[in-house]
N, C-alpha and C positions, 0 to 999 in steps of 0.2 A: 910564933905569935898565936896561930890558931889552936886549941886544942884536942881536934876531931883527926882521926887519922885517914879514912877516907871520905875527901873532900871534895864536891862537884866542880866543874872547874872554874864556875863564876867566883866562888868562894877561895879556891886554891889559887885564883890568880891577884889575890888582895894581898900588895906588900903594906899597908896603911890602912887607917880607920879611921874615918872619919868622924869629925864628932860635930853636935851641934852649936852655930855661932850664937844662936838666941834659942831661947825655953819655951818657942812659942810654934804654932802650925802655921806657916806662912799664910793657906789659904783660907784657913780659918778666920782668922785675922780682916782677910777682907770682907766677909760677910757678917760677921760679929759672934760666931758659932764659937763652940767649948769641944773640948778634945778632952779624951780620958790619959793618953797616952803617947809619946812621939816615938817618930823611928826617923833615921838619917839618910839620905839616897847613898852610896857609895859610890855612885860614878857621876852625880854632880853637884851632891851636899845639902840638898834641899831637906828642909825639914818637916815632918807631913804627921796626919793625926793616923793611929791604928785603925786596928776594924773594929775593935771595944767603941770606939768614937764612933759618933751618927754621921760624918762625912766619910768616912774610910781613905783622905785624899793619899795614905803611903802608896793602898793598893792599888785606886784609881792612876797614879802617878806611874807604876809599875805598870799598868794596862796603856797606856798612853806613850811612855817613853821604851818601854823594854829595858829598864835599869835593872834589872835583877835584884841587885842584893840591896837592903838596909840594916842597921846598926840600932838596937835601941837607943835612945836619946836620954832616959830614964835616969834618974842619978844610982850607981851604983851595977848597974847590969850592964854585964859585956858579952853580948852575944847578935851573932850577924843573922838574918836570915835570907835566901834565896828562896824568890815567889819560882822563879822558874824551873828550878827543882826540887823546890819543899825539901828544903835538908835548912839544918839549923846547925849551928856551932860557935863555940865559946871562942872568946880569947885575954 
């Protein structure tokens, strides 16, 4: 699935990937703000705007829950990133 051969272990313990149910930044959403960009939580699907975006809610989400890893949301790119060990890999 993954195509990095060594993988931290937030990353190496992903048998799925999650993707997103809606194209939109859930928190965004309630304040009426614009997103550049989405990413997917992996451990509980929430879908949240980058750091390129003026709310940053993927990272904030990461600071607040410890979810580690997200998935772009972006149509086309498949690649996970883990905040907690800054390693990135395709799949």
């Amino acid at each position: 699935m993954l195509k990095q051969t060594q993988l931290c272990t937030h990353l190496s313990a992903l048998t799925d990937v999650r993707s997103a149910q809606e194209y939109v930044c859930e928190e965004c959403i309630k304040t009426g703000d614009s997103w550049v960009h989405l990413r997917t939580c992996q451990t509980c699907g929430t879908t949240l705007c980058c750091d390129s975006s003026p709310n940053r809610h993927a990272t904030r989400h990461y600071h607040t829950s410890q979810h580690p890893v997200v998935a772009s949301a972006e149509p086309g790119e498949r690649w996970l990133w883990c905040y907690a060990d800054e390693q990135m890999a395709g799949y």
